[in-house]
C-alpha positions as CSV (number, residue, x, y, z in Angstrom):
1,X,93.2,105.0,121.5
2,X,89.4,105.2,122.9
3,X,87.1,102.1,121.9
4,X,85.5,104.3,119.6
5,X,88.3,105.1,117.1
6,X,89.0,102.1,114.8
7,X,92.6,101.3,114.3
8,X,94.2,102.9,110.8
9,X,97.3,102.1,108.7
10,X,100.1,104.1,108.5
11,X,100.2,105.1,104.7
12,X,101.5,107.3,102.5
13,X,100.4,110.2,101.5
14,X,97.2,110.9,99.7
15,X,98.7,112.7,97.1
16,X,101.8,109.9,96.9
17,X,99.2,107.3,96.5
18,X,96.8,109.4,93.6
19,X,100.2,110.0,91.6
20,X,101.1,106.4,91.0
21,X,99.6,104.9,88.0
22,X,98.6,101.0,89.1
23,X,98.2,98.7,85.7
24,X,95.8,95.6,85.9
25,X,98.7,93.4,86.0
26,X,100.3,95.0,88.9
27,X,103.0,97.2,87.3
28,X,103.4,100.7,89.6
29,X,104.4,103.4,88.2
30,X,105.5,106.5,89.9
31,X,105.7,109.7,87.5
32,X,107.5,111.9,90.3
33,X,110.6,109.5,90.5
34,X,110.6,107.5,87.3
35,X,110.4,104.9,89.5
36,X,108.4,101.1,88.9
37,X,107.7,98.2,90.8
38,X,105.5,95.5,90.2
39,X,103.4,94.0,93.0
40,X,101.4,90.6,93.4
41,X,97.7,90.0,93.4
42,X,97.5,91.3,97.2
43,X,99.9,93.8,96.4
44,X,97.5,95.0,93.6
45,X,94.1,94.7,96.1
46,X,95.6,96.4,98.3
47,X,96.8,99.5,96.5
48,X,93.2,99.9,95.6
49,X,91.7,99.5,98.7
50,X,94.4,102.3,100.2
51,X,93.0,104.9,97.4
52,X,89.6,103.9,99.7
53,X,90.6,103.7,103.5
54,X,93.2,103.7,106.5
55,X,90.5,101.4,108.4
56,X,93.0,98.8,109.1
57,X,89.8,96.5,110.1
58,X,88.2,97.2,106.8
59,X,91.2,96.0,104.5
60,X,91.4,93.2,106.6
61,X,88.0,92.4,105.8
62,X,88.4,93.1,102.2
63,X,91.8,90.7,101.9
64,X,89.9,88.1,103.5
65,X,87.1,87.8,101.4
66,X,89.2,88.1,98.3
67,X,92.1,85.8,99.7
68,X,92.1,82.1,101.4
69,X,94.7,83.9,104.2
70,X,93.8,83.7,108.0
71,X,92.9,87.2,109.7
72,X,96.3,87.8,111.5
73,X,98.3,86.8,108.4
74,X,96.2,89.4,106.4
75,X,96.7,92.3,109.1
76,X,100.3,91.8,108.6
77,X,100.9,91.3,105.3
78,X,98.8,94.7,105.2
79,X,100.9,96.3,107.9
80,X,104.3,95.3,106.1
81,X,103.2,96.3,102.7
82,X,102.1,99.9,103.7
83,X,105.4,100.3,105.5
84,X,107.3,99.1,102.3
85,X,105.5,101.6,100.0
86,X,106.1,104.6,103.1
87,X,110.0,103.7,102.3
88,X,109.6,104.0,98.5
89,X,106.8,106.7,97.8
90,X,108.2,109.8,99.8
91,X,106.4,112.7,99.5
């Protein structure tokens, strides 16, 4: 990776992540599968945020500022939940 290119998380789809309907309350809904899953606070932040960026260094940033978590936790908490929702949103 060259200095330049900022670090991004390995995500579903666009189109996986713009079909799931997200409720305030963290229900996850996905219309394709007739599957649901509920997700915590962070969960529910970070759902958002993926709709926005890949720039792992910017939903770091954005976890920390809306959670009392340390900077490493944060990047991996991130890190594991993306890989979790690559297992159960297939394109």
């Amino acid at each position: 990776m060259r200095s330049s290119e900022k670090p991004l998380v390995d995500l579903p789809s666009s189109a996986a992540l713009d079909r799931i309907a997200v409720s305030e309350s963290g229900f996850v809904f996905d219309p394709t599968t007739g599957d649901s899953y509920t997700v915590n606070a962070t969960g529910l932040v970070l759902l958002k945020l993926f709709r926005q960026t890949r720039d792992l260094e910017a939903l770091v940033a954005a976890v920390l500022a809306e959670h009392e978590v340390g900077a490493e936790r944060a990047e991996r908490d991130i890190l594991e939940f993306a890989g979790a929702l690559r297992q159960h949103l297939r394109t």
